[in-house]
VEXDREN-386331 format. One record per residue (C-alpha): residue number from 1; residue in three letters; x, y, z. Coordinates in steps of 0.5 Angstrom, whole numbers, plus 2048, in hexadecimal, padded with zeros to 3 digits. Example, Ala and Ser with C-alpha at 12.3 -4.5 7.8 and 13.67 -1.06 7.14 Angstrom:
// residues 2
pos_code_x_y_z
1_Ala_819_7F7_810;
2_Ser_81B_7FE_80E;
***
This chain:
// residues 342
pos_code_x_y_z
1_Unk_800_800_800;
2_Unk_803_807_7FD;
3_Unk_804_80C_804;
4_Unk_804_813_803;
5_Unk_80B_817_806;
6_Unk_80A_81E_807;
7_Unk_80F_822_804;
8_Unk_811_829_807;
9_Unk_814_82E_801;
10_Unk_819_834_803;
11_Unk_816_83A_802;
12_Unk_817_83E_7FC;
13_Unk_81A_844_7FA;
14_Unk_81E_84A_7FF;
15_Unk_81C_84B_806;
16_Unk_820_851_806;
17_Unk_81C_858_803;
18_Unk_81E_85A_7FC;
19_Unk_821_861_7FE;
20_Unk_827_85D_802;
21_Unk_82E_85E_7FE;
22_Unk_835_85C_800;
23_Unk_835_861_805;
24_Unk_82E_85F_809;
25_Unk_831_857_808;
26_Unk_838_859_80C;
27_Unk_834_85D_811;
28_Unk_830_856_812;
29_Unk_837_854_816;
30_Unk_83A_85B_818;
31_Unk_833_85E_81B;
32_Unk_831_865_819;
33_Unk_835_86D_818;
34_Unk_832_871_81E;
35_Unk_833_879_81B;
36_Unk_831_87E_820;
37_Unk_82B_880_822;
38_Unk_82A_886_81D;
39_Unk_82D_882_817;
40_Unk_828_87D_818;
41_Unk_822_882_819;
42_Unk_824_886_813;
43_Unk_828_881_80F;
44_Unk_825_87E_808;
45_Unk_828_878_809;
46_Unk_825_878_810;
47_Unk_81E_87A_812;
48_Unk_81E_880_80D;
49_Unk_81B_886_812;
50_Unk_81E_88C_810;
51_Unk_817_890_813;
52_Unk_81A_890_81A;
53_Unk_81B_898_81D;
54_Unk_822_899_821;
55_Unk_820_899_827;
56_Unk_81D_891_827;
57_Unk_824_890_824;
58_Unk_826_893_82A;
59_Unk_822_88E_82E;
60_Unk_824_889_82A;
61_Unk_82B_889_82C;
62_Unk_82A_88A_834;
63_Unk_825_884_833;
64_Unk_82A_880_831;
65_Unk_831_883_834;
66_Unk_835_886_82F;
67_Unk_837_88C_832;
68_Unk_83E_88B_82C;
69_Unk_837_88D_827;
70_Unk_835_894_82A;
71_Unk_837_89A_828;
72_Unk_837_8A2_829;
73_Unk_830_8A1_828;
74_Unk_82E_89B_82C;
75_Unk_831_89E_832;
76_Unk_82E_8A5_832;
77_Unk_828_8A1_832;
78_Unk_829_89D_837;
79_Unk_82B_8A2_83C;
80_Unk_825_8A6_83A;
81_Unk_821_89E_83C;
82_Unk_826_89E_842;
83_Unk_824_8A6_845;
84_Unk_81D_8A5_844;
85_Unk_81D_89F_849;
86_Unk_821_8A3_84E;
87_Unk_81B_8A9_84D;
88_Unk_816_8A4_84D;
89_Unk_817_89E_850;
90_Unk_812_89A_84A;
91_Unk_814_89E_844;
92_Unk_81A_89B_840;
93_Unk_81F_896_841;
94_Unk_822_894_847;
95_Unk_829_897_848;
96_Unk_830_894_847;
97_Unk_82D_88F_842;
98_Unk_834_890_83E;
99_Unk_838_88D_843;
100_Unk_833_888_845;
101_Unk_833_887_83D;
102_Unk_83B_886_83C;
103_Unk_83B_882_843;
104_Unk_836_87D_840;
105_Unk_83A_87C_83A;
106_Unk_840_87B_83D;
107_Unk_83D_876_841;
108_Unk_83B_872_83A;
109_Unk_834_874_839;
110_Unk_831_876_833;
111_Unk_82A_87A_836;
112_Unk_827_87D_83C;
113_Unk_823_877_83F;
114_Unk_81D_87B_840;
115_Unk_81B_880_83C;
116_Unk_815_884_83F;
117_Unk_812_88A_839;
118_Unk_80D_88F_83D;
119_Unk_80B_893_836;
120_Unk_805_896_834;
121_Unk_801_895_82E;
122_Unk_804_895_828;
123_Unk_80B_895_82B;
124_Unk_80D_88E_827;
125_Unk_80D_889_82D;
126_Unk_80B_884_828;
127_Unk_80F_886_823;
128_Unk_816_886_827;
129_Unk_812_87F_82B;
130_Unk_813_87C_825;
131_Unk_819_87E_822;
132_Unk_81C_87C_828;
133_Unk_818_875_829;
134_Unk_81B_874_822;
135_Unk_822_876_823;
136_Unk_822_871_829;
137_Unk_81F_86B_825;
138_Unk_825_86C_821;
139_Unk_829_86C_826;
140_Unk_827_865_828;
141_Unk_826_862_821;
142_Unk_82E_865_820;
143_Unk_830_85F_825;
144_Unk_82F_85A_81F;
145_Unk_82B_854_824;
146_Unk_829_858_829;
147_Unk_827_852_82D;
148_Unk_82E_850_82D;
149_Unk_831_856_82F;
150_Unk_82D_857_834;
151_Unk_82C_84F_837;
152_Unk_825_84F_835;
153_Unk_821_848_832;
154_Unk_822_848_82B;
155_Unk_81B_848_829;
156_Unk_818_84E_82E;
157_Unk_816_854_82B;
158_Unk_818_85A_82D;
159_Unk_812_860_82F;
160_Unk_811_866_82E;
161_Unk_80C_868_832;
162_Unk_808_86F_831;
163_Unk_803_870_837;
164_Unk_7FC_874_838;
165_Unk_7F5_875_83C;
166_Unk_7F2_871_835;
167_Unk_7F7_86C_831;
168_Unk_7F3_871_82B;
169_Unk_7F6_878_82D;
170_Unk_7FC_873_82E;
171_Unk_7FB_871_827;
172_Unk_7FA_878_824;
173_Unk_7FF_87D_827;
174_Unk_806_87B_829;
175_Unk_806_874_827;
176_Unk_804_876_81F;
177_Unk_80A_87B_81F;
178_Unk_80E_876_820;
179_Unk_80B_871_81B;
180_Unk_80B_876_817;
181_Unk_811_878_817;
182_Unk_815_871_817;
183_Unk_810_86F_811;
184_Unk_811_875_80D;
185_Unk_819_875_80E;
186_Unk_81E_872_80A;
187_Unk_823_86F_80E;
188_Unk_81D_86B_812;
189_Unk_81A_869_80B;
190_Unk_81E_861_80A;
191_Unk_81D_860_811;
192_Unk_815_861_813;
193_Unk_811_85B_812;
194_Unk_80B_85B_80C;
195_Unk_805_85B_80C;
196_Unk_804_860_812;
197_Unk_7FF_860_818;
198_Unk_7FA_864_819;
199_Unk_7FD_864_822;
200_Unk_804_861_821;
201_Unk_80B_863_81D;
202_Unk_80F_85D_81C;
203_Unk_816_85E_81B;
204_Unk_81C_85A_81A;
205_Unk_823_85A_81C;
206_Unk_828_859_817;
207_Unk_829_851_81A;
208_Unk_823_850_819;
209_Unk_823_84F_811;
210_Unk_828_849_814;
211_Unk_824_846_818;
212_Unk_81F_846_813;
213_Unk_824_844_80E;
214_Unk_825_83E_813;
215_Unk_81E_83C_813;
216_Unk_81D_83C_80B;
217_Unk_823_836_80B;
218_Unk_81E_833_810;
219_Unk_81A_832_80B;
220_Unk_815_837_810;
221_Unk_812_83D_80C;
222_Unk_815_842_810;
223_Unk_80F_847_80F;
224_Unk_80A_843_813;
225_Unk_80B_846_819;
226_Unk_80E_84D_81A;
227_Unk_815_84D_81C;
228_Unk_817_854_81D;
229_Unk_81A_856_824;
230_Unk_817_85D_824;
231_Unk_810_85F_825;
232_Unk_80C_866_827;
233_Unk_805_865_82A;
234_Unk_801_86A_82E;
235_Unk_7FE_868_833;
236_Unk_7F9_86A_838;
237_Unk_7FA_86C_83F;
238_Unk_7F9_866_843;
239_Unk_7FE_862_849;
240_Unk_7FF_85B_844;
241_Unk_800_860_83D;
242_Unk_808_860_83F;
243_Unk_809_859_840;
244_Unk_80B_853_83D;
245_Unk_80F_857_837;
246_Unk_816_859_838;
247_Unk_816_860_837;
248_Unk_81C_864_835;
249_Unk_818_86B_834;
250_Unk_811_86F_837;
251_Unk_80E_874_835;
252_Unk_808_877_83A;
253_Unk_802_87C_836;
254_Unk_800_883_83A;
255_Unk_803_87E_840;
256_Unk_800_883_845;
257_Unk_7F9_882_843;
258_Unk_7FA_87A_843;
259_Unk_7F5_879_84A;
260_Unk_7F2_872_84E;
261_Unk_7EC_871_84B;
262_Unk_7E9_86A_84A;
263_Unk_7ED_865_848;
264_Unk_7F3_86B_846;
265_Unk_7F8_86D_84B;
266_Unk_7FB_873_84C;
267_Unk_802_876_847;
268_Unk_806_874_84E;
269_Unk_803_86D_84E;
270_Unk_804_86B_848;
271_Unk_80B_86F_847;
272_Unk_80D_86B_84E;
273_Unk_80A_864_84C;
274_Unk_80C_865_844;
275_Unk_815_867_846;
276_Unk_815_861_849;
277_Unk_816_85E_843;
278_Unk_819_863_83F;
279_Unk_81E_863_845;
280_Unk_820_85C_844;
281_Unk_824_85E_83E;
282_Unk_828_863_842;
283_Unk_829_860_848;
284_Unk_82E_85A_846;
285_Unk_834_859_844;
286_Unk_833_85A_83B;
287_Unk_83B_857_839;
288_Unk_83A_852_83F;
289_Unk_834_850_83D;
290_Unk_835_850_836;
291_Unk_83C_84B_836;
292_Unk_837_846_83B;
293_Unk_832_846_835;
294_Unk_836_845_830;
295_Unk_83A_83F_834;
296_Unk_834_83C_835;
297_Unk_832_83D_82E;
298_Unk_838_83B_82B;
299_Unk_839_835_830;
300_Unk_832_831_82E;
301_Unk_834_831_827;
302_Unk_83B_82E_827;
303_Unk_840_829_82B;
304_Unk_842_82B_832;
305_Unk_849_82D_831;
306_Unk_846_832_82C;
307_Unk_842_834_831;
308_Unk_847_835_836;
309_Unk_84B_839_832;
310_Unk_846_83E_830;
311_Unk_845_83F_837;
312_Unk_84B_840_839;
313_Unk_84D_844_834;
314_Unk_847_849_836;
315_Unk_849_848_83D;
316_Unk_84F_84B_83C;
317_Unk_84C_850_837;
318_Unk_848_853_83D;
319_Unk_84F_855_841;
320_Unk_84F_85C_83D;
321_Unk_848_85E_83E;
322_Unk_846_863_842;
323_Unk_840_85F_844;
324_Unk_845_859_848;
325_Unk_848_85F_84B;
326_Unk_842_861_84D;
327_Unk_83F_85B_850;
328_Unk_845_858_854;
329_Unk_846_860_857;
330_Unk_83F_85F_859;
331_Unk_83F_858_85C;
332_Unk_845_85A_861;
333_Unk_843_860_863;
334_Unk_83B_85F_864;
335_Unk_839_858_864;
336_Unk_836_853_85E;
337_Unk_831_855_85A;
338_Unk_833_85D_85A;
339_Unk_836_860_854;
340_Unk_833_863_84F;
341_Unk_835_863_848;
342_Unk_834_869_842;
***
């Protein structure tokens, strides 16, 4: 009696777009160019958004801690923001933000971790909240493979989250800024998974062409299933909006207006319940928890001794990383469990 067998066919065609040349496939491996913040906004190979006025290029260079940026203009600026919170108490920016600017970078850091914008209407807290979101969405895509980096699994997706007192005003306002300006850009272009959703963004990290790359030679068709790493979603105010994801990036909509009220919470609620989450990606060593991933990657798939060698080598790799210093400097002076990474 004749059976019948199932025969599973290879995927045809590319799982890479079409606007990926030599350049983007290098990149597959490299991770991305990061310019500056002002090159990336303005730049037409960026997000091309030359319709931003000085004095938000001003903002986004404290934003973003690059005081080697500012000139003449950006400090006569800055000095009328820091004299006018002197007189006023509320009205400008708080002062010494240049030296806090030049202490953080020296430390490492790329952005204020906190960015609070009280501006009255039609003052571009949207518009400089998106540019913003974009920037750092970059920032993390420029890792390559992210999760790796950052020692988280492979298959996580990695959130931006953009809050409000309805998911819709959420939708409508600063999260539809950002999406507008990563889908009209042309750096982001070969990266954002098609087709697009009405209430999420999917865009991939360069290694995720990879992992699809190693899909299809499973013999799995690698657009079954969504396999981009970032997500930007809006997200009503509630306690359990926050969890579950890893999100790398917050947005908080007219966040003084965001009160308790049924099943939503107040704007410091959710702020508390959701930078639990996002802090994990902060709190932990990120080289040191990289090597651990990638030895234990490496090692499930090859022999012992190659595995061994793989973590010996990171092992002692990790010996000239600030983060060794730091950990080993904290555990003698203050006790496991203490130090705190960048």
């Amino acid at each position: 009696m004749a059976t019948q067998t199932a025969v599973r066919h290879k995927p045809q065609g590319s799982f890479l777009p079409s606007a990926f040349g030599p350049d983007k496939l290098f990149q597959l491996f490299t991770g991305l160019p990061v310019p500056d913040p002002v090159t990336f906004v303005l730049s037409p190979d960026y997000l091309d958004r030359p319709n931003m006025y000085p004095r938000q290029a001003t903002l986004l260079k404290i934003i973003f801690l690059r005081h080697d940026l500012l000139t003449d203009y950006d400090h006569r600026v800055i000095d009328q923001w820091e004299e006018s919170f002197r007189q006023t108490g509320n009205n400008g920016i708080v002062p010494g933000v240049r030296e806090r600017m030049i202490k953080l970078r020296d430390e490492g850091r790329k952005w204020f971790r906190e960015t609070l914008l009280v501006m009255g209407r039609r003052a571009g807290k949207g518009h400089i909240s998106g540019l913003s979101m974009s920037y750092v969405l970059w920032n993390y895509m420029a890792k390559g493979d992210p999760q790796r980096y950052y020692g988280v699994d492979r298959d996580k997706k990695l959130q931006a989250m953009v809050f409000a007192g309805k998911r819709d005003q959420a939708k409508a306002t600063v999260w539809q800024d950002a999406v507008n300006y990563i889908t009209g850009s042309t750096c982001f272009a070969p990266y954002i998974r098609a087709p697009l959703q009405a209430e999420k963004l999917s865009v991939y990290a360069p290694n995720d062409f990879l992992r699809m790359k190693k899909r299809a030679e499973q013999g799995m068709d690698p657009n079954d299933i969504n396999m981009a790493t970032f997500e930007l979603v809006p997200k009503e105010s509630t306690l359990m909006a926050g969890r579950g994801p890893t999100s790398f990036m917050q947005a908080y909509d007219e966040m003084a207006h965001v009160v308790a009220s049924g099943a939503n919470r107040s704007a410091e609620e959710v702020y508390t319940a959701a930078h639990e989450w996002a802090a994990k990606l902060a709190q932990g060593p990120a080289i040191a928890l990289r090597a651990a991933k990638e030895s234990i990657d490496t090692g499930l798939e090859t022999d012992i001794e190659t595995g061994l060698a793989v973590e010996r080598n990171w092992f002692a790799g990790l010996f000239a990383t600030e983060d060794r210093e730091r950990g080993m400097r904290s555990f003698v002076e203050e006790g496991p469990g203490k130090a705190k990474f960048l």
